[in-house]
NUKOLMAR-25473 format. One line per field, with one value per residue (C-alpha): residue number from 1; x, z, y. Coordinates in steps of 0.5 Angstrom, whole numbers. Layout:
BEGIN
resi	c(NUM ...) $
xx	c(X ...) $
zz	c(Z ...) $
yy	c(Y ...) $
This chain:
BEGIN
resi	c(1 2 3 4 5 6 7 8 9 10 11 12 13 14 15 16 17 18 19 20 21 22 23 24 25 26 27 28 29 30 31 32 33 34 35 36 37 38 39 40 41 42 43 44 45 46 47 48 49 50 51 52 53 54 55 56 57 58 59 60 61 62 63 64 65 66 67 68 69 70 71 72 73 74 75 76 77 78 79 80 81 82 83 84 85 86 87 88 89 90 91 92 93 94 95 96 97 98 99 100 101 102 103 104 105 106 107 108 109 110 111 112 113 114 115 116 117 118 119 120 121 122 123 124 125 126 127 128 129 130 131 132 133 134 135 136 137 138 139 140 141 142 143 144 145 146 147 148 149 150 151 152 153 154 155 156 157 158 159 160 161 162 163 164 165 166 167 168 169 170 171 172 173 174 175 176 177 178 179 180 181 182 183 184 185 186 187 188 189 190 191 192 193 194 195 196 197 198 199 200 201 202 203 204 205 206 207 208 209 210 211 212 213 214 215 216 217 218 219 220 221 222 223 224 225 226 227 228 229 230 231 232 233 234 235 236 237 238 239 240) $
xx	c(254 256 255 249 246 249 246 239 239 240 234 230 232 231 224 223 225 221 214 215 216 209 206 208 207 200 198 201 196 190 191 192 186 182 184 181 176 173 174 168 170 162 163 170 172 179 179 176 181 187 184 183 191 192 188 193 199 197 197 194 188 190 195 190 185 191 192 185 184 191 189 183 186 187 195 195 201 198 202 201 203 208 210 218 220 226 231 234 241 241 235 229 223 222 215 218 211 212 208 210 209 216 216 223 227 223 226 233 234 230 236 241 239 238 245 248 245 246 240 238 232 227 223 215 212 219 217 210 207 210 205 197 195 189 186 189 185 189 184 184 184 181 174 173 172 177 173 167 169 172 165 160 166 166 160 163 169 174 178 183 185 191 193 199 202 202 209 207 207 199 195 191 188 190 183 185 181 181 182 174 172 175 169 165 170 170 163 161 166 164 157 159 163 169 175 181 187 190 188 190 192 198 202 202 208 205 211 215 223 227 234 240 241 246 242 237 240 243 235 232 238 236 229 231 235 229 225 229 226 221 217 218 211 211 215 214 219 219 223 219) $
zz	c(280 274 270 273 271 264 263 267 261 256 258 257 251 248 251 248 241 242 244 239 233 235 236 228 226 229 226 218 220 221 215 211 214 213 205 205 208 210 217 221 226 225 218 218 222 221 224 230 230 230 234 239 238 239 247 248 247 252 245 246 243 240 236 234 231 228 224 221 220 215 212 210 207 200 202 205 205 201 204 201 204 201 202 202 202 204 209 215 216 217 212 216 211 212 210 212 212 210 210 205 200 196 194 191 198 202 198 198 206 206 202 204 212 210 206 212 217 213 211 203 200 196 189 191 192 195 202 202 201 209 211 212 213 218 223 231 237 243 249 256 259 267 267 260 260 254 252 253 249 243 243 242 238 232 229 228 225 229 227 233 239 244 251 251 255 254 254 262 263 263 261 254 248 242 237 229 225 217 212 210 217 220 221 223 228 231 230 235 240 240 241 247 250 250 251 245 247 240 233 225 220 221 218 221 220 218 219 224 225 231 232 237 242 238 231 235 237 229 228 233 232 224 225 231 225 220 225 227 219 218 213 216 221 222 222 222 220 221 228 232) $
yy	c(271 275 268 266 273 272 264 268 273 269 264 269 271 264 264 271 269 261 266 271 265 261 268 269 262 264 270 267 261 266 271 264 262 268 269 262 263 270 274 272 265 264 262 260 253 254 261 258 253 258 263 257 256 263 262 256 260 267 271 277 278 285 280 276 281 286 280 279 286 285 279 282 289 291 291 285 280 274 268 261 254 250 244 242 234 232 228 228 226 217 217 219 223 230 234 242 246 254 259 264 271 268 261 262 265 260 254 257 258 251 248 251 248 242 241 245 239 233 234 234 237 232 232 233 226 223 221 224 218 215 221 221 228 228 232 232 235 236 236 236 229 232 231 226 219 217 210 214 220 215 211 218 221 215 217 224 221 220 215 215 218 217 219 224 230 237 241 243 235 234 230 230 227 227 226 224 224 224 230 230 229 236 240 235 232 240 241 236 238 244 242 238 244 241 245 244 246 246 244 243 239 235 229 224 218 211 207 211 210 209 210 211 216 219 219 222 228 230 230 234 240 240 240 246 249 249 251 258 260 265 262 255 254 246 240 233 228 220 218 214) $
């Protein structure tokens, strides 16, 4: 009984630590967002967009303003967005994407990870080129006609869109579209009334890699460790 309660307590605490995580990733992403763009969600698409994310996790709304009145004070944080290239163990390409107010501590503990795992930072440009960098929708697929949706939604930029499943097992569409095409992609789905359950840029591997069950398993506990990182808000790697 004990261990049963001792296992219990520890699940708990993981998922604790996993929610406490993406609602920090997510109040970096709005002060970054609104250093960029200003605090008002009207004016500022990108707001908009992580304020939606934030809806899609349940972050408290508090949170979620707390974070806008800090980006927008004098003393406020100035965090930027650097990009780290680099390797997985069996040669898989890696793009580590930070948020951070020192550049210097942030590639250190990036490094130190990735030697620790089996990994190996890169120079800029070493793997970048495997990547697009594009626009990602993720939406609700109860009520929509796919093949519909992607006819009116060409027009707007988009350039492809998948079927997927959330981390709840329902079923989404996943809209891409390219860089340039972000706000008018966004403005047309907000214009049609459709919910987007989570939006951003991401890197999207062009030629992805597959491997053995065993490989797989030495990624996925790299990117794990790298995402327990502060500074570390995404990762995106090339394994199929």
């Amino acid at each position: 009984m004990g261990r049963m309660f001792e296992k219990r307590k520890e699940t708990i605490f993981k998922r604790a630590g996993r929610v406490s995580k993406l609602f920090a990733r997510i109040s970096r992403e709005i002060m970054m967002v609104v250093r960029a763009g200003g605090p008002s969600p009207e004016a500022n698409p990108a707001l908009r967009r992580a304020i939606q994310n934030a809806r899609a996790a349940n972050m408290p709304k508090d949170k979620v303003e707390n974070a806008i009145r800090k980006a927008s004070g004098a003393d406020a944080i100035h965090y930027e967005e650097v990009v780290y290239e680099g390797y997985a163990p069996h040669g898989i390409a890696l793009l580590i994407v930070t948020a951070t107010d020192n550049p210097t501590r942030t590639v250190a503990n990036v490094r130190m990870i990735l030697n620790k795992n089996g990994g190996n930072l890169g120079a800029a440009g070493s793997v970048g080129f495997q990547f697009q960098r594009m626009g990602v929708f993720r939406l609700n697929a109860e009520g929509l006609d796919p093949d519909e949706l992607e006819l009116e939604l060409i027009d707007h930029g988009l350039e492809d869109m998948l079927e997927g499943e959330d981390d709840d097992g329902n079923a989404q569409l996943i809209l891409r579209c390219g860089f340039a095409d972000v706000g008018s992609l966004q403005r047309e789905l907000e214009a049609r009334e459709i919910p987007v359950a989570l939006a951003g840029m991401e890197y999207v591997c062009l030629a992805p890699v597959p491997l053995g069950a065993e490989e797989e398993r030495e990624i996925l506990e790299l990117v794990d460790a790298l995402e327990q990182d502060d500074d570390v808000q995404r990762i995106f790697h090339a394994l199929a």
